[in-house]
N, C-alpha and C positions, 0 to 999 in steps of 0.2 A: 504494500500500500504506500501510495507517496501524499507526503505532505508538501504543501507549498506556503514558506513563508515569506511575507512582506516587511521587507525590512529600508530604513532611511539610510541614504548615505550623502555624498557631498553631491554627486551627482544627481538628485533627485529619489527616486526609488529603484530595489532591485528586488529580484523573488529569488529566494534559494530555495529549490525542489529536492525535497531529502525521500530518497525509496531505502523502504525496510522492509525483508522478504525473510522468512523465517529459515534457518540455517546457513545465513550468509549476511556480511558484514555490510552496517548501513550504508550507501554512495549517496553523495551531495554534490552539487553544484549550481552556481550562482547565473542568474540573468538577468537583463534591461525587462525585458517585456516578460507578463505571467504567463501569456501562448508559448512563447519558447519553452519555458520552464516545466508547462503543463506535456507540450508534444514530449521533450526530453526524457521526462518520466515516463512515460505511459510507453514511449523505444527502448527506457530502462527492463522496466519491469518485464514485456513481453521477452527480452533477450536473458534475463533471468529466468524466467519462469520456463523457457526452452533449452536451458543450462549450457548456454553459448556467453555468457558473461565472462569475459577475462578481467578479472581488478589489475590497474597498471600501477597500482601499491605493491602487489604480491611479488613485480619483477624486481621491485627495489630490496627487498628480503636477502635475495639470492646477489652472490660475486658472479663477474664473473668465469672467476679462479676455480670455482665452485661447480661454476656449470659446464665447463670444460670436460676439468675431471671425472662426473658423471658420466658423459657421452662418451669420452675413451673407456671407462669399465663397462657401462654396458651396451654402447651400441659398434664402438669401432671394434673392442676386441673380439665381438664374435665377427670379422671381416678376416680375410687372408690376413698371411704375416706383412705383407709386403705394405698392405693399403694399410692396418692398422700401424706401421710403423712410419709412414709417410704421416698418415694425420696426427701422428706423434707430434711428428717433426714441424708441422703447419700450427698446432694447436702453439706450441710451446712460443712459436715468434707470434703469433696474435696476443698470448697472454705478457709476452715482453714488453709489444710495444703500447697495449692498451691497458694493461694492468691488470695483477691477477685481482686487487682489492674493489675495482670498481665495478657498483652496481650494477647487473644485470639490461634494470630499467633506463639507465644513464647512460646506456652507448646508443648514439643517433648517429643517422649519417652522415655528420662532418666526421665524427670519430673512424667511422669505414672509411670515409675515402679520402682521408687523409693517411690511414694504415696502408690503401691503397697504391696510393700514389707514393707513399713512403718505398712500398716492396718492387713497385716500378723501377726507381730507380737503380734498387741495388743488384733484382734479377732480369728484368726484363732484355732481351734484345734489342728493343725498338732503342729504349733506350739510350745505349751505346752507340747505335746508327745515327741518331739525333743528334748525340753529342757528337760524334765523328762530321758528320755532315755542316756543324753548325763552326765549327774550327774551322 
């Protein structure tokens, strides 16, 4: 069930719509207008109540030092020798350059493509050719 409350601010008014669904932790969020507020909830609650809700609190919980780890014990290692030891080897320079202590929910994609473009330059061919071409 979602509540919608009316609250003052500097700007005039705002509605924070709070959904509360029994076995799962309350979601809020704030709006200009109380249609927004009302639609918002009512796309809440339906995507709750068809247990497709992902909280993007939940990825904050988790490193992602953490979640690496997992996926090498249980998805890479039942793979060949060869691929689980390549994604060893791939895991271990992502968690270098991005850190095994950060957030899960905290890597966006400036953070990918800047690892990106980072591993560009030190593996890539093109690379080389660019710098060669550009001397």
């Amino acid at each position: 069930m979602a509540r919608i409350t009316k609250r003052k601010n500097k700007k005039g008014w705002s509605y924070t719509a709070t959904v509360r669904m029994k076995g799962h932790p309350s979601v809020s969020r704030t709006f200009d207008t109380k249609g927004e507020a009302m639609v918002w909830a009512a796309g809440t609650e339906e995507i709750i109540k068809a247990k497709k809700y992902n909280d993007p609190r939940l990825a904050l919980k988790i490193s992602f030092g953490e979640a690496i780890e997992k996926y090498l014990k249980t998805i890479s290692s039942r793979k060949a020798t060869t691929t689980h030891m390549r994604e060893k080897a791939s895991a271990k320079q992502l968690v270098d350059q991005i850190g095994r202590d950060t957030p899960l929910g905290a890597i966006s994609a400036a953070i990918v493509a800047d690892y990106r473009d980072t591993r560009m330059q030190i593996v890539s061919a093109y690379s080389v050719r660019l710098e060669q071409a550009l001397l």
